[in-house]
C-alpha positions as CSV (number, residue, x, y, z in Angstrom):
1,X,-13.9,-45.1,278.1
2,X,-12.0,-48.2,279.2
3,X,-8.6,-48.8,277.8
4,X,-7.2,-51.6,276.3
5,X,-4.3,-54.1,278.2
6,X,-1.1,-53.3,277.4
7,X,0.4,-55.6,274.9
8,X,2.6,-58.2,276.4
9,X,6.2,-57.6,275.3
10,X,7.5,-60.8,276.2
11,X,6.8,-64.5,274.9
12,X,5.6,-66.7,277.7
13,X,4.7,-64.5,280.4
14,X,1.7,-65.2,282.1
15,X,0.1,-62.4,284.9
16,X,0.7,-64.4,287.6
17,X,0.3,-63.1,292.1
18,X,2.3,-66.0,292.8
19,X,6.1,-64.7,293.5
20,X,9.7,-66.0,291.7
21,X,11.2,-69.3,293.0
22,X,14.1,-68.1,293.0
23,X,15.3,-67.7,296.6
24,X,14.7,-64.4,298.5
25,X,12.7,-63.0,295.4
26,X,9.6,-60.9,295.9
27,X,8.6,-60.6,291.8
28,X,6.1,-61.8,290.5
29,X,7.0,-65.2,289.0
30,X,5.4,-65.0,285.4
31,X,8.0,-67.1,283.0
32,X,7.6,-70.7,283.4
33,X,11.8,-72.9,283.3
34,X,12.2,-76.3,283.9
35,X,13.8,-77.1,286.7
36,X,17.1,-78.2,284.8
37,X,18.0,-78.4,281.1
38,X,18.3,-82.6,281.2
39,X,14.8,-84.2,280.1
40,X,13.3,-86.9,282.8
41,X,12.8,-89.9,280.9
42,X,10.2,-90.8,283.4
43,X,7.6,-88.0,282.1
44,X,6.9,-84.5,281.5
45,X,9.5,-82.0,282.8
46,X,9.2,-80.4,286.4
47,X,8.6,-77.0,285.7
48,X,8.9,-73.4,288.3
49,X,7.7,-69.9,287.7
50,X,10.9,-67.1,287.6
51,X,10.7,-63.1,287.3
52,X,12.1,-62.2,284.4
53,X,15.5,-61.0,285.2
54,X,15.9,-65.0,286.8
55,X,14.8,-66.3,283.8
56,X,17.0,-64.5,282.0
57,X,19.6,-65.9,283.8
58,X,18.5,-69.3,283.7
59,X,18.6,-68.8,279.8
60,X,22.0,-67.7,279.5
61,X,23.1,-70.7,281.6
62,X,21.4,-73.0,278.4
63,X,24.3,-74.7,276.2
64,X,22.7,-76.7,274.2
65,X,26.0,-78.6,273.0
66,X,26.5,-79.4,276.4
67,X,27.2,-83.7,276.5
68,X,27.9,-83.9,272.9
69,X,31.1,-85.3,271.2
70,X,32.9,-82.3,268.7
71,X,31.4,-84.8,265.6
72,X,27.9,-84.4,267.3
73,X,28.4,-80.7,267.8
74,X,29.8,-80.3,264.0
75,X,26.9,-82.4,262.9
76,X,24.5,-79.9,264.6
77,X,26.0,-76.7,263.1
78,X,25.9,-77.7,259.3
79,X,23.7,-75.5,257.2
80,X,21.5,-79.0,256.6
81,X,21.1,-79.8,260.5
82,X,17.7,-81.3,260.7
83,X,17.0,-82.1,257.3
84,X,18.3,-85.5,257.5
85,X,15.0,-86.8,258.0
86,X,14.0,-90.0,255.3
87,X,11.9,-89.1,252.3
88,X,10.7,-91.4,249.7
89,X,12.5,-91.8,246.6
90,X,10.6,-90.0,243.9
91,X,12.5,-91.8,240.9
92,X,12.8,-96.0,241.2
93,X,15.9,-97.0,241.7
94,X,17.3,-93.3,241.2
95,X,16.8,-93.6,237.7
96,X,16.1,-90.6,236.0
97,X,14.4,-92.3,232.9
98,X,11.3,-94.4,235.1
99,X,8.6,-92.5,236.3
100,X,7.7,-92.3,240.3
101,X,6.4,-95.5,241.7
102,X,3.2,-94.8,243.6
103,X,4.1,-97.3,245.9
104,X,6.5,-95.0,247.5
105,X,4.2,-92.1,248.0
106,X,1.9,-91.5,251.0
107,X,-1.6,-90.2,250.0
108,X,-3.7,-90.1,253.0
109,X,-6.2,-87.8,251.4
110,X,-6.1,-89.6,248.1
111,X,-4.9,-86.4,246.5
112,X,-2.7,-87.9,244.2
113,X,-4.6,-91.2,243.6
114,X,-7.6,-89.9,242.7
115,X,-6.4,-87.7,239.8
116,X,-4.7,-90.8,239.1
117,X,-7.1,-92.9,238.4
118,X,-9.3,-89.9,237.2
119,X,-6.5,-90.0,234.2
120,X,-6.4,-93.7,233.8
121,X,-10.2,-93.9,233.6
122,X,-9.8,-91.4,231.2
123,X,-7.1,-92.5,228.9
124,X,-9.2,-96.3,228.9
125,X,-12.1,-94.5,227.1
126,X,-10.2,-92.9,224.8
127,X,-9.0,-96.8,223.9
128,X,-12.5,-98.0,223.7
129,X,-13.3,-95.6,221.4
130,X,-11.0,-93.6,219.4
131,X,-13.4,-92.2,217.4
132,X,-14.3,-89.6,219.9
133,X,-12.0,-86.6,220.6
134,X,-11.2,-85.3,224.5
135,X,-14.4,-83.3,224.5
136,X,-16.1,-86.1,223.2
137,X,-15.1,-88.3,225.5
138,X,-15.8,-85.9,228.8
139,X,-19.5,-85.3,227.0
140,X,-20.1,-89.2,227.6
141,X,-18.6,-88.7,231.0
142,X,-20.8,-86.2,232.0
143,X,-24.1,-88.3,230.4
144,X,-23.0,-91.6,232.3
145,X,-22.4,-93.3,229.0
146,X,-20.4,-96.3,228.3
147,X,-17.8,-96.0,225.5
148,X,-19.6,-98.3,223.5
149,X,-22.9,-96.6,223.5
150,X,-25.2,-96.2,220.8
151,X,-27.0,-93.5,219.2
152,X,-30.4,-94.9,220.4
153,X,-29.0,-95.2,224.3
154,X,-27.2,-91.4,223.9
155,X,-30.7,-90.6,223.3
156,X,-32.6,-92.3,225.9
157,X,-29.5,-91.4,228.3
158,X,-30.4,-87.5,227.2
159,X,-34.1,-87.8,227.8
160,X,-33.9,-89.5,231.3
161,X,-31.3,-86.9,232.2
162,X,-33.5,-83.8,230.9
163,X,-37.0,-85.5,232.9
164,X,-34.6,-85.7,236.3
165,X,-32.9,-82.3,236.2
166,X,-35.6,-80.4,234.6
167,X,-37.6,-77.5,236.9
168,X,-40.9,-78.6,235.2
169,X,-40.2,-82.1,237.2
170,X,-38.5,-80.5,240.3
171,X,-41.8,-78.6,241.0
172,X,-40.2,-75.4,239.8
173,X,-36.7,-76.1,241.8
174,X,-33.9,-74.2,239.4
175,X,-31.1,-75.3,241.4
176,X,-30.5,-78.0,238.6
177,X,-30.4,-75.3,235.8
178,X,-26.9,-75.1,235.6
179,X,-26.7,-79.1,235.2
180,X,-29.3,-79.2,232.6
181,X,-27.4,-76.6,230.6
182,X,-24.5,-79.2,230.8
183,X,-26.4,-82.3,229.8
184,X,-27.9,-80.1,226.7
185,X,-24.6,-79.1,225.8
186,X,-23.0,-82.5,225.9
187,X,-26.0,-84.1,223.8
188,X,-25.6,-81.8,221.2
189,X,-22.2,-82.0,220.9
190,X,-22.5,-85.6,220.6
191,X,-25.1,-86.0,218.2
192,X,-23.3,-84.3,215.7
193,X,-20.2,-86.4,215.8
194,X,-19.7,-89.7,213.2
195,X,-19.4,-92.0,215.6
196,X,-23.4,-91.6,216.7
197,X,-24.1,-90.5,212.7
């Protein structure tokens, strides 16, 4: 029965034949260093392959403060370090009493526009017609029906959406069932209400 590699204990090694670069070392080089701790500006660091007692020396040699001024190094050590970064203001002008401005939000996914709007479209067919309550008003959503529609166009609306999602049209398909149910349940909850009386 074959057994299983032993896990690797150590982050970044890689089985490597190849020996370590450091001089007069016959290990196998299998942790990759850079070849000094100062970025090239001109590219991608020059990197060697060290056993891992001479990259554990490299390592300890690493200071990462080394070059700053004592400011930069007491900038680096407060608890915030890295959090500096620019965010959008969430309230204009800091004022607590104005909502966001959607302006200073990025959405690349439209995942806060789009309930947005959603809530606007909303809140305009409400206007149009108060007569209707919330339920109402998602019923006419769901049957495609202006605000101002009429009891003959709810019905015309209902019967065109029964014919398309009906199985007896589909050739027996019932994978509209569950939109059918919806459309039913809509129409009757319209028809009852004043404002199609």
């Amino acid at each position: 029965m074959p057994t299983s590699p032993r896990p690797n204990r150590f982050h970044g090694r890689v089985s490597r034949d190849e020996p370590c670069a450091a001089p007069g070392c016959r290990e196998a080089g299998e942790f990759r260093a850079p070849l000094s701790w100062t970025r090239s500006p001109d590219g991608p660091p020059q990197y060697r392959w060290l056993c891992l007692d001479h990259v554990r020396e490299f390592n300890a040699g690493y200071n990462f403060f080394e070059g700053m001024s004592a400011d930069q190094i007491m900038a680096a050590q407060s608890p915030t370090a890295g959090w500096e970064t620019e965010s959008r203001t969430f309230r204009a002008a800091g004022s607590a009493d104005l909502p966001p401005r959607w302006a200073d939000f990025k959405d690349p996914i439209d995942a806060l526009g789009a309930r947005f709007r959603q809530r606007m479209d909303e809140a305009r067919r409400e206007a149009a017609n108060p007569a209707l309550s919330r339920e109402e008003h998602a019923a006419m959503q769901l049957l495609g029906l202006p605000a101002d529609a009429d009891r003959a166009t709810l019905r015309r609306r209902y019967s065109e959406l029964v014919r398309r999602y009906h199985p007896d049209r589909n050739g027996g398909d019932r994978s509209f069932e569950s939109r059918l149910g919806k459309v039913v349940a809509a129409y009757q909850l319209l028809r009852k209400t004043k404002a199609f009386a």
